[in-house]
NUROTI-703727 format. One line per field, with one value per residue (C-alpha): residue in one letter; x, y, z; residue number from 1. Coordinates in steps of 0.02 Angstrom, whole numbers, padded with zeros to 5 digits. Example, Ala and Ser with C-alpha at 12.3 -4.5 7.8 and 13.67 -1.06 7.14 Angstrom:
// residues 2
rest	(a/s)
u	(00615/00684)
v	(-00225/-00053)
w	(00390/00357)
nr	(1/2)
//
This chain:
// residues 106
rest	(x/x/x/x/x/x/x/x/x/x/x/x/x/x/x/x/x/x/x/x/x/x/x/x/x/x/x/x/x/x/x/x/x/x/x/x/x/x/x/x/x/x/x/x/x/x/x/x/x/x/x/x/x/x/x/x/x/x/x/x/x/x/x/x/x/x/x/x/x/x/x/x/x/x/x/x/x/x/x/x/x/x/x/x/x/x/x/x/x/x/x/x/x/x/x/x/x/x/x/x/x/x/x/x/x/x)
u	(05461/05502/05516/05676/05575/05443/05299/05235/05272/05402/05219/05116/04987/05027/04897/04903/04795/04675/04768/04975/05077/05260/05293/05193/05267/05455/05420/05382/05535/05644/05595/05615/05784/05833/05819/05776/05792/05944/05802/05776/05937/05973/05985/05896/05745/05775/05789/05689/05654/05666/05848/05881/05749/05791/05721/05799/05967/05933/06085/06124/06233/06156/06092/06273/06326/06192/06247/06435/06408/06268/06306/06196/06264/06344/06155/06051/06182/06175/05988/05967/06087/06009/05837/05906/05837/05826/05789/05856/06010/06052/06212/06288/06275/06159/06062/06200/06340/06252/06253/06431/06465/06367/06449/06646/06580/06510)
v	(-00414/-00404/-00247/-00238/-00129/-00262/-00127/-00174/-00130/00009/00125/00085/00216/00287/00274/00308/00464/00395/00500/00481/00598/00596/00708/00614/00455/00524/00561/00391/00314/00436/00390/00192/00229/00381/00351/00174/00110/00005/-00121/-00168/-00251/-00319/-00484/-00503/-00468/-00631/-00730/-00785/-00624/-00740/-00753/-00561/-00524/-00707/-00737/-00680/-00771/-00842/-00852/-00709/-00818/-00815/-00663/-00606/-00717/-00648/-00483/-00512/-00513/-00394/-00236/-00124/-00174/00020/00088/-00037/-00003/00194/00180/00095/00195/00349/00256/00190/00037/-00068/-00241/-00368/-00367/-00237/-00205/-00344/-00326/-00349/-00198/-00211/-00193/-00047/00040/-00005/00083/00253/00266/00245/00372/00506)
w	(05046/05225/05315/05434/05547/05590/05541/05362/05178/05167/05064/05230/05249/05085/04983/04763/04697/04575/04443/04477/04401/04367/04503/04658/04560/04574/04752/04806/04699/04794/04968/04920/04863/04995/05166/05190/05032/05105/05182/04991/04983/05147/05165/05310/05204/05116/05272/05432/05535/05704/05694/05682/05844/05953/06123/06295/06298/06143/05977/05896/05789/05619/05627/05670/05507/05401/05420/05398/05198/05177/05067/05172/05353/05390/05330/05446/05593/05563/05569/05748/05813/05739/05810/05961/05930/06079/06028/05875/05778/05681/05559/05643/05833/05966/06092/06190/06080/06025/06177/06199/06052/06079/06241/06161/06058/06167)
nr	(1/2/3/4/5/6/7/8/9/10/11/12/13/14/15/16/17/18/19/20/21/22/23/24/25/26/27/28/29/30/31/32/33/34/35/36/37/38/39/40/41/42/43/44/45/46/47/48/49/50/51/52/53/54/55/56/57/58/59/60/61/62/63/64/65/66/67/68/69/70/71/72/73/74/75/76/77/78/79/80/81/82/83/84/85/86/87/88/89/90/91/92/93/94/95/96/97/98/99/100/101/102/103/104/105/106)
//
């Protein structure tokens, strides 16, 4: 599955114990399901990755759609702004709606 932040599988770098208990076992099912386990079920993880990161003046259209019915929209928007993500669409708006928004809200 596709990884919203462009850098791999969500276990990158992790690597299983030859021997995995239920403890190490619960630790990796909480992080899948805590912080970003949103990415899981976001639709842009179903869908072409180009349209959510378009060229220079390119559409931001279907990204834009995309997003409009995804459960985890608030999530993926809370986490660039969190990130301050500078480039692609995330929870439905572009970088530069983004900054619009953090500066409303400082």
């Amino acid at each position: 599955m596709w990884n919203i932040l462009g850098d791999g599988p969500l276990t990158s770098g992790l690597q299983a114990p030859d021997r995995v208990g239920g403890d190490v076992l619960h630790l990796l099912q909480d992080e899948d399901d805590g912080v970003l386990g949103w990415q899981d079920r976001a639709l842009c993880a179903q869908t072409d990755p180009e349209a959510f990161f378009p060229e220079k003046g390119g559409s931001t259209r279907e990204a834009k759609r995309v997003c409009t019915s995804c459960e985890v929209r608030s999530e993926c928007l809370d986490y660039a702004l969190a990130n301050d993500e500078r480039f692609g669409i995330w929870g439905g708006l572009s970088e530069r709606e983004r900054r619009k928004l953090k500066r409303r809200a400082v």
